[in-house]
py3Dmol code that shows the C-alpha trace and the ligand (Angstrom):
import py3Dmol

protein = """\
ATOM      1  CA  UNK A   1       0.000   0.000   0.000  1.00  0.00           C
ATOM      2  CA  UNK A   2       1.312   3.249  -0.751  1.00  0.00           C
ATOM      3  CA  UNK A   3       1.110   6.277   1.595  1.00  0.00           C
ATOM      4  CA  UNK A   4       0.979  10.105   1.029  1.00  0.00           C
ATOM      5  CA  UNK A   5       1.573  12.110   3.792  1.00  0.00           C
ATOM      6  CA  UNK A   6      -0.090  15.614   2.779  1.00  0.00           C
ATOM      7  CA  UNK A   7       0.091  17.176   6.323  1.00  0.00           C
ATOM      8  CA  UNK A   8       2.690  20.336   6.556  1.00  0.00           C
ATOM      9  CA  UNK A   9       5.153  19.760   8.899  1.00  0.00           C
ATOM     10  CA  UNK A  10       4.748  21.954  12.271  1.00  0.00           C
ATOM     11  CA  UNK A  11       8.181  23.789  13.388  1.00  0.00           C
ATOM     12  CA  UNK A  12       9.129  27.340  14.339  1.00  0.00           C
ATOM     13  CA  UNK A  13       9.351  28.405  10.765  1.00  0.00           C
ATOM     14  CA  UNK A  14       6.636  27.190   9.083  1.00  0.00           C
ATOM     15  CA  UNK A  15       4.690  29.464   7.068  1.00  0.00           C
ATOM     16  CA  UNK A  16       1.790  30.864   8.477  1.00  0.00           C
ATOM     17  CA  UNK A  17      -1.135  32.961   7.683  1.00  0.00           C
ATOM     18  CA  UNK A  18      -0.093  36.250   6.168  1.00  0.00           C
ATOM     19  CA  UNK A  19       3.401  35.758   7.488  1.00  0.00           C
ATOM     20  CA  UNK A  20       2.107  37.127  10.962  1.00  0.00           C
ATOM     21  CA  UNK A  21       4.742  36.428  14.095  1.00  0.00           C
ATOM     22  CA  UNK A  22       1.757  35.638  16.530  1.00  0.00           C
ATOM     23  CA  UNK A  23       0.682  32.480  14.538  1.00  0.00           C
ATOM     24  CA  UNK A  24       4.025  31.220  14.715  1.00  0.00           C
ATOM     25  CA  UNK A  25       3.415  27.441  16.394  1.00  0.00           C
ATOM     26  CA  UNK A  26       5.853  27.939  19.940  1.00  0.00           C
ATOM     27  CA  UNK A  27       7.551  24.458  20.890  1.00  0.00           C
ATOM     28  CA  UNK A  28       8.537  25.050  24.529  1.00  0.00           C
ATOM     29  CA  UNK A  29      10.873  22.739  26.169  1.00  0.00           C
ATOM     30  CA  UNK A  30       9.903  22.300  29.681  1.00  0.00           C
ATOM     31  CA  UNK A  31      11.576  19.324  31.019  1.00  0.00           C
ATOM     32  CA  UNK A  32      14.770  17.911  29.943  1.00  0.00           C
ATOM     33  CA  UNK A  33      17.321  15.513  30.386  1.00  0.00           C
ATOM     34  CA  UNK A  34      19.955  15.896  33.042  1.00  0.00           C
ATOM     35  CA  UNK A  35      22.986  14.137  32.735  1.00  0.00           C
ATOM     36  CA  UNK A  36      21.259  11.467  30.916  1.00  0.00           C
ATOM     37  CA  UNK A  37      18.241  10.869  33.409  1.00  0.00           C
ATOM     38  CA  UNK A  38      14.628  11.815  33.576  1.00  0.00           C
ATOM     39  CA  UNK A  39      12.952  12.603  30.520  1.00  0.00           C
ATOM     40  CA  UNK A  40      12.112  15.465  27.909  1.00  0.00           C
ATOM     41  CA  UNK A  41       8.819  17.361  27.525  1.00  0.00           C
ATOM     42  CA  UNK A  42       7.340  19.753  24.890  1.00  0.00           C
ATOM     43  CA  UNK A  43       4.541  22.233  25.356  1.00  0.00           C
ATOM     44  CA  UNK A  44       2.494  23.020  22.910  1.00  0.00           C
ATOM     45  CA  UNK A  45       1.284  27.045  21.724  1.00  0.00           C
ATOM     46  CA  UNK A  46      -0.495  27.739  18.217  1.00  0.00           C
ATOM     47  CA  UNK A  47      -3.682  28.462  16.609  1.00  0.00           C
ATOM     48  CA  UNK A  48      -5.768  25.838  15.600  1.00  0.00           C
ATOM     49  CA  UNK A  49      -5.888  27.105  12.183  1.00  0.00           C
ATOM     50  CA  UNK A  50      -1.849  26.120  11.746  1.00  0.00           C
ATOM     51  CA  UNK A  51      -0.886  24.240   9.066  1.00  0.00           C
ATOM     52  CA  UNK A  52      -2.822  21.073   7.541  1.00  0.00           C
ATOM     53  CA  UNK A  53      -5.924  21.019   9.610  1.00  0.00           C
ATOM     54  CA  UNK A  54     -10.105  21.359   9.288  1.00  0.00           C
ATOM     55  CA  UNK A  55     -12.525  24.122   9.409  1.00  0.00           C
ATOM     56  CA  UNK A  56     -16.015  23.322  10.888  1.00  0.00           C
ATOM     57  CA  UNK A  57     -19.000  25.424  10.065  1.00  0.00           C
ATOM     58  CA  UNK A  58     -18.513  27.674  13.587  1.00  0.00           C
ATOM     59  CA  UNK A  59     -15.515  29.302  12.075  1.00  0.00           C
ATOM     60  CA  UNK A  60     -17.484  31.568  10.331  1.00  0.00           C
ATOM     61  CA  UNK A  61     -21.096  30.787  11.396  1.00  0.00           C
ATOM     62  CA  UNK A  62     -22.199  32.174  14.385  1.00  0.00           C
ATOM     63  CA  UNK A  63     -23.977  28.686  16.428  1.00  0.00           C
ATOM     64  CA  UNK A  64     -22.695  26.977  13.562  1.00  0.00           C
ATOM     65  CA  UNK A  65     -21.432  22.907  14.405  1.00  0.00           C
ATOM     66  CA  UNK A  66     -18.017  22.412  15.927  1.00  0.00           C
ATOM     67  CA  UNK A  67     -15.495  20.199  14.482  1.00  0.00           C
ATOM     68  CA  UNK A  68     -16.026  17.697  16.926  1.00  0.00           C
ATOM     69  CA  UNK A  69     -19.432  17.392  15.702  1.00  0.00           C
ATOM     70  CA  UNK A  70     -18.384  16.171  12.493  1.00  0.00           C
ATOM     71  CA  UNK A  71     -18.613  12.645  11.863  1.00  0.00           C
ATOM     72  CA  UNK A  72     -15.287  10.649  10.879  1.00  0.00           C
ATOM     73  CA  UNK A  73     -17.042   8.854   8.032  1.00  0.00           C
ATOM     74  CA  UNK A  74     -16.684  12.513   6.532  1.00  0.00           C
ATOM     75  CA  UNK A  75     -13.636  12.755   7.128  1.00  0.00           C
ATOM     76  CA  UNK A  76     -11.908   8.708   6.088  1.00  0.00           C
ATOM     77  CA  UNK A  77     -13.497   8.446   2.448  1.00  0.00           C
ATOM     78  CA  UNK A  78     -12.553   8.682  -0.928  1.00  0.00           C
ATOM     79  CA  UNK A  79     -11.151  12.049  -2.060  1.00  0.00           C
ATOM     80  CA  UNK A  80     -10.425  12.946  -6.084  1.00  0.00           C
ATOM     81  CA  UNK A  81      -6.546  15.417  -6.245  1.00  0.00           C
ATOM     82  CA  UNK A  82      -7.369  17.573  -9.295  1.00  0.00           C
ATOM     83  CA  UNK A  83      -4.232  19.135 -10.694  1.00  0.00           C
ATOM     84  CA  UNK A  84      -5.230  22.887 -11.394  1.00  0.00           C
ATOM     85  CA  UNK A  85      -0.742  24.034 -10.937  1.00  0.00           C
ATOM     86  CA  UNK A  86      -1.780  25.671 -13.893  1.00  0.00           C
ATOM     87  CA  UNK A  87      -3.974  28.923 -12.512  1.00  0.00           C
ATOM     88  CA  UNK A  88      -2.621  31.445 -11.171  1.00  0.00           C
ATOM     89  CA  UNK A  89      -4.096  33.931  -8.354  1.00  0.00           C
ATOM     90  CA  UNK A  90      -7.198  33.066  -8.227  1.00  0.00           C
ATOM     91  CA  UNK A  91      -9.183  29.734  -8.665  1.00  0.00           C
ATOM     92  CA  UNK A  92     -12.361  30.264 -10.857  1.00  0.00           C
ATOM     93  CA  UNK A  93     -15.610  27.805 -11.576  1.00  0.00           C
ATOM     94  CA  UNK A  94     -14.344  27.382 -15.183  1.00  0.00           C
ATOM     95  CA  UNK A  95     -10.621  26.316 -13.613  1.00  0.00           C
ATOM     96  CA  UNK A  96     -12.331  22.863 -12.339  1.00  0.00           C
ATOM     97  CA  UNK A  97     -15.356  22.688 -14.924  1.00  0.00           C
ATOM     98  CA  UNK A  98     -13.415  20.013 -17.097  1.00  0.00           C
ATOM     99  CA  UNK A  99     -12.055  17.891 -14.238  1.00  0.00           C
ATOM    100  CA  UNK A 100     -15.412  15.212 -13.595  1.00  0.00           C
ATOM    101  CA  UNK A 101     -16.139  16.672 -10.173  1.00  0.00           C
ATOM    102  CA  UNK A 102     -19.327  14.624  -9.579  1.00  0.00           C
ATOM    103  CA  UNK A 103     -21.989  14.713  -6.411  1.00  0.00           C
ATOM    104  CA  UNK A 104     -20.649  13.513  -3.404  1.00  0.00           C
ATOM    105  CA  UNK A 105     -17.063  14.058  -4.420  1.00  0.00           C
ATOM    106  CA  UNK A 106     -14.450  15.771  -1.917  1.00  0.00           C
ATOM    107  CA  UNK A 107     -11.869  17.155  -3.891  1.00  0.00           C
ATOM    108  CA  UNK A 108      -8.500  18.173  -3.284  1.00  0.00           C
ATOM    109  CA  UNK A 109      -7.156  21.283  -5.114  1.00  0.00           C
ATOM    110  CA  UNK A 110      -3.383  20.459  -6.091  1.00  0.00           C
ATOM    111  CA  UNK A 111      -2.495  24.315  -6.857  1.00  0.00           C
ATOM    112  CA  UNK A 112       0.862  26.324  -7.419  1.00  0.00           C
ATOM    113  CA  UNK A 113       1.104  26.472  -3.269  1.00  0.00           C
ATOM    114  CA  UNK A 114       2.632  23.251  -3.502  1.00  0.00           C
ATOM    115  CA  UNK A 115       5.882  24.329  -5.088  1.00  0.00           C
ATOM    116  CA  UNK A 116       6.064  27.453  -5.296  1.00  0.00           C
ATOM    117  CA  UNK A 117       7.188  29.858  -1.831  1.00  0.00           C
ATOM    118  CA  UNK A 118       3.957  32.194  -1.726  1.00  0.00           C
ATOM    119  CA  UNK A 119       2.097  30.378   1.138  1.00  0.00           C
ATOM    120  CA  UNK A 120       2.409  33.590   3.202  1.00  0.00           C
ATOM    121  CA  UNK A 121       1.001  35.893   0.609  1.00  0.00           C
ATOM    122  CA  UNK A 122       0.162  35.416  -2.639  1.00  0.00           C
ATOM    123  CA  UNK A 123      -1.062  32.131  -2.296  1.00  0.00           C
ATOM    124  CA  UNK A 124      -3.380  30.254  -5.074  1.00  0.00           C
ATOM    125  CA  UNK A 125      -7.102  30.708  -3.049  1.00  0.00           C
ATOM    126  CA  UNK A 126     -10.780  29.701  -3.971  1.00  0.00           C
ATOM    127  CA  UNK A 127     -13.216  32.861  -5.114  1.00  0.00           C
ATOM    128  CA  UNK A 128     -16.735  32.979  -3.156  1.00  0.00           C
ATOM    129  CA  UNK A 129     -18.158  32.239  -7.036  1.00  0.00           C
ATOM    130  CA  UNK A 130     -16.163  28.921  -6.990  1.00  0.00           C
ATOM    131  CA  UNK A 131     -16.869  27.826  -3.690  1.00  0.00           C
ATOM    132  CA  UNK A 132     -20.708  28.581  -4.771  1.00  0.00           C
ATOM    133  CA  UNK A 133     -20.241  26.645  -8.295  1.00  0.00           C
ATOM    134  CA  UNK A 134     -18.700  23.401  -6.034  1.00  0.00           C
ATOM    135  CA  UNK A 135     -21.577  23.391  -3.370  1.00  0.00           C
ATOM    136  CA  UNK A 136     -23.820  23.525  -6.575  1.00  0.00           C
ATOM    137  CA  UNK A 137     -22.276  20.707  -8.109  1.00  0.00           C
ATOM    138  CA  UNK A 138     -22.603  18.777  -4.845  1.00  0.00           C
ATOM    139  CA  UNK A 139     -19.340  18.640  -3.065  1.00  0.00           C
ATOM    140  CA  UNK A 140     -18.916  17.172   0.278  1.00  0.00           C
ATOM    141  CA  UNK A 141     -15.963  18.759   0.855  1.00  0.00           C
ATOM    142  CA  UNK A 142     -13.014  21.103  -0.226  1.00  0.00           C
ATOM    143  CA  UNK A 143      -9.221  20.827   0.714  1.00  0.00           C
ATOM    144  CA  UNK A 144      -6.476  23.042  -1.020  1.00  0.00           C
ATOM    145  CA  UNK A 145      -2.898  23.398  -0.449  1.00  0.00           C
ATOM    146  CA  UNK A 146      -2.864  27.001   1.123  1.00  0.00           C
ATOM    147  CA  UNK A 147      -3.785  27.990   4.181  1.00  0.00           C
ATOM    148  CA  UNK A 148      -6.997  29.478   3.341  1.00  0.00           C
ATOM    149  CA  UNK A 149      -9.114  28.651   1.203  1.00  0.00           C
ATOM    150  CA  UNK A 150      -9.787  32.875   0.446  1.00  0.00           C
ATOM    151  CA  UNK A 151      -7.315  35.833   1.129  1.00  0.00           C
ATOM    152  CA  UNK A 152      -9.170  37.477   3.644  1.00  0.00           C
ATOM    153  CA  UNK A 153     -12.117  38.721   1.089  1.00  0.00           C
ATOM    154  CA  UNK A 154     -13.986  41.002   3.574  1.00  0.00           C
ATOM    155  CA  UNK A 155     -17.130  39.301   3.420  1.00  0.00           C
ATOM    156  CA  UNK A 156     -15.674  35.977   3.640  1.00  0.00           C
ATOM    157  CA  UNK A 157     -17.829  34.426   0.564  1.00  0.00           C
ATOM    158  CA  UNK A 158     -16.255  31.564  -0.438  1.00  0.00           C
ATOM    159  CA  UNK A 159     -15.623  30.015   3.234  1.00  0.00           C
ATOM    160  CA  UNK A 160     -19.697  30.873   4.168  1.00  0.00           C
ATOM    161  CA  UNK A 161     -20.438  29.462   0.862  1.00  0.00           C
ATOM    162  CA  UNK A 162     -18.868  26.133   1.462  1.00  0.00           C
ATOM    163  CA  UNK A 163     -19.580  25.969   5.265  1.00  0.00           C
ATOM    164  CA  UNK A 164     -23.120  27.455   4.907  1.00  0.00           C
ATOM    165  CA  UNK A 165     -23.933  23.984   2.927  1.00  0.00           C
ATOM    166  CA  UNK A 166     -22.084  21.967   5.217  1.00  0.00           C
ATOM    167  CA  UNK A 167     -19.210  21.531   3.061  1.00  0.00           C
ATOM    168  CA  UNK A 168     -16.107  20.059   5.063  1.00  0.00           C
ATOM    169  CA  UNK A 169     -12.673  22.541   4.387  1.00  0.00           C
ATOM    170  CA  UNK A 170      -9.262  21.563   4.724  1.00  0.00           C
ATOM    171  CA  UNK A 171      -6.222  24.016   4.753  1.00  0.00           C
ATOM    172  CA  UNK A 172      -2.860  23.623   4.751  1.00  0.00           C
ATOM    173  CA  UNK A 173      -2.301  20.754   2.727  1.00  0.00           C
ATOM    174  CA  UNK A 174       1.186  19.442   0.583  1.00  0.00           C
ATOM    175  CA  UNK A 175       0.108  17.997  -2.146  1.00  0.00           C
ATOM    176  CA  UNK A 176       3.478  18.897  -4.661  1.00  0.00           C
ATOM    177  CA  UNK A 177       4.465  14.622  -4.411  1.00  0.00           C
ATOM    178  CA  UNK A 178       0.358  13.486  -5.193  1.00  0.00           C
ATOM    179  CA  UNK A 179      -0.459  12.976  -8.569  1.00  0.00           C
ATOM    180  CA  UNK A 180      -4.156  13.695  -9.776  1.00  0.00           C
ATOM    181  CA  UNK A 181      -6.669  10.967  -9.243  1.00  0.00           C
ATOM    182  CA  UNK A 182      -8.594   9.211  -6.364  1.00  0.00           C
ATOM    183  CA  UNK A 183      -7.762   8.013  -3.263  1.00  0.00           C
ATOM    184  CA  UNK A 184      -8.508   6.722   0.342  1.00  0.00           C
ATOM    185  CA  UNK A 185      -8.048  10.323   2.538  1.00  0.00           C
ATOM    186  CA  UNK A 186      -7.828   9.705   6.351  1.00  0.00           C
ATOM    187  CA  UNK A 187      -7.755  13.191   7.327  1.00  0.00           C
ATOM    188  CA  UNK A 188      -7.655  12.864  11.349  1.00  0.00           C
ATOM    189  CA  UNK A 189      -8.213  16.373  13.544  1.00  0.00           C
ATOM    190  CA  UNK A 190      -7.336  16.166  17.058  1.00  0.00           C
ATOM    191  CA  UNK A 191     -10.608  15.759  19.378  1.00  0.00           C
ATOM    192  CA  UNK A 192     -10.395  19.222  20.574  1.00  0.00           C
ATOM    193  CA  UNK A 193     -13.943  19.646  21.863  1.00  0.00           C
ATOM    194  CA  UNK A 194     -15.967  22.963  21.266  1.00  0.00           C
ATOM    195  CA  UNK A 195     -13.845  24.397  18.606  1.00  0.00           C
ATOM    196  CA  UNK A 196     -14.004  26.094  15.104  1.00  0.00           C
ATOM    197  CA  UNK A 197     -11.096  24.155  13.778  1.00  0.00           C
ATOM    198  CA  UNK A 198      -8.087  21.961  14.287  1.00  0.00           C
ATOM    199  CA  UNK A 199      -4.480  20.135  12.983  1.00  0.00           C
ATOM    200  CA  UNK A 200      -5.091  17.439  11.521  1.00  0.00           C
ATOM    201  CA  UNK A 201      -2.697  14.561   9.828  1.00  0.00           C
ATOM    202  CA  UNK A 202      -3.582  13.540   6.077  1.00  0.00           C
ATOM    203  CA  UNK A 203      -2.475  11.109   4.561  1.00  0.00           C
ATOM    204  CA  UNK A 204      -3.600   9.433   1.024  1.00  0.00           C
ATOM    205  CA  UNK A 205      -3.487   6.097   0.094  1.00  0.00           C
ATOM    206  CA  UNK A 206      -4.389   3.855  -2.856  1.00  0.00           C
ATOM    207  CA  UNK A 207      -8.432   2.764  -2.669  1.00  0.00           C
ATOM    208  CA  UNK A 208      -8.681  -0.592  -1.791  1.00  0.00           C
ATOM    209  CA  UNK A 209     -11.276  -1.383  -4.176  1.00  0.00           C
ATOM    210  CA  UNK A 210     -12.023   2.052  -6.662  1.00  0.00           C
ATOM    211  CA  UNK A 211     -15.517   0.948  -6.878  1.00  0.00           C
ATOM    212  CA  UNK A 212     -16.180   0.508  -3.129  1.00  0.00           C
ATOM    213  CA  UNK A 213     -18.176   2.865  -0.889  1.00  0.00           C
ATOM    214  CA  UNK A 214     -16.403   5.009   1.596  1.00  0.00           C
TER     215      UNK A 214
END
"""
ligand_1 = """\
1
ZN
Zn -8.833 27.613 8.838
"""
view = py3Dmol.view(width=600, height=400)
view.addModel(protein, "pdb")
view.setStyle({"model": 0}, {"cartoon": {"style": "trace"}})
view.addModel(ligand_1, "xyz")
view.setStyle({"model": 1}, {"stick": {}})
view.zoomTo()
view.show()
C-alpha cells in the first residue's frame, strides 16, 4: 500500500497565515534531560488554524457545528486530487469545470502552493463564485494546499459558501508529491472539543477497491 503524507510539517518556521509572528506554532521545552536521566517534555502554543488542519462550520457561522461534531465517516473516504498548478491567483468555476467533479465528491485542489514559496502571501485561493459553483455541483468537501481557502475577502464568501452547505474545508495541505486521481483520505483532527477548527494529519493512500463505498 502506498502512503501520502499531505500534512505540513509543524516547526518554528513554518509558514503561516499572512506571514504574521503571533501564529508562529511555539515548541517550549519544559523538562529535559539531566545528565542522561529523567525525561524530555514539549509544550504546545499555536492556533488551531496552523498548518494542515479542518474548518467546521462555527468558524465563520455564528452557532454553527463544531469540528467535533463532524462525523469521521466525513472525514476517512474517498477524495479525487485535481491538478489545477496551472492557474494562477485566483481559482475560478471554469478552472475545475473540465475535471469530472461529480456529487458527493471531496476534492483536493493540487495548486501552485505546492511548489512554489507564496504560502504567506500570494497564495493560489478559492473565489466565493467557486466555492458557490462546487456546493452547486454537490461537493462534500473542499481541501487546497494554502492555508486558506480565500485571502481574507472582507465578506468571507467563499468560506460561508462552502460551510453554509455543510461543506467540510481543509487548509494547509502538501500535495506537490500526489499525482491527480482518487484516493482513500484519512484526514484525522485532534478531538479538541468545542472548537471552530483543528491540525489534523492527512495522509492518502491507494483505494482498496475504486468501486467501493467510503
Ligand atoms: Zn482555517
Amino acid at each position: 500500500m502506498r502512503i501520502w503524507d499531505i500534512s505540513m510539517p509543524v516547526h518554528a518556521e513554518m509558514p503561516v497565515w499572512k506571514g504574521k509572528d503571533e501564529k508562529r506554532p511555539h515548541l517550549i521545552v519544559t523538562r529535559d534531560f539531566q545528565n542522561g536521566k529523567g525525561g524530555r517534555e514539549t509544550r504546545l502554543v499555536m492556533d488551531a488554524h496552523t498548518g494542515t488542519h479542518v474548518d467546521a462550520p462555527l468558524h465563520f457561522i455564528q452557532g454553527g457545528k463544531t469540528l467535533d461534531q463532524i462525523p469521521m465517516e466525513q472525514l476517512i473516504r474517498k477524495a479525487k486530487v485535481i491538478d489545477l498548478s496551472a492557474i494562477q491567483d485566483v481559482i475560478l468555476p471554469e478552472h475545475f469545470a473540465g475535471h469530472g467533479i461529480s456529487r458527493g465528491d471531496f476534492v483536493l485542489f493540487k495548486t501552485l502552493n505546492s511548489t512554489e514559496p507564496i504560502l504567506e502571501r500570494d497564495f493560489v485561493y478559492i473565489s466565493g463564485k467557486a466555492a458557490r459553483a462546487l456546493v452547486d455541483m454537490g461537493v462534500v468537501g473542499v481541501g487546497i494546499d494554502s492555508l486558506g481557502v480565500e485571502r481574507d475577502q472582507p465578506d468571507h464568501a467563499t468560506h460561508l459558501a462552502l460551510l453554509s452547505a455543510g461543506v467540510i474545508i481543509i487548509e494547509g495541505l502538501r500535495l506537490d508529491h500526489v499525482p491527480a486521481g482518487e484516493y482513500l483520505m484519512i484526514a484525522a483532527p485532534l478531538r479538541i472539543m468545542g472548537v471552530e477548527a483543528a491540525p489534523a494529519r492527512v495522509i492518502l493512500t491507494d483505494l482498496l477497491d475504486p468501486d467501493d463505498q467510503y
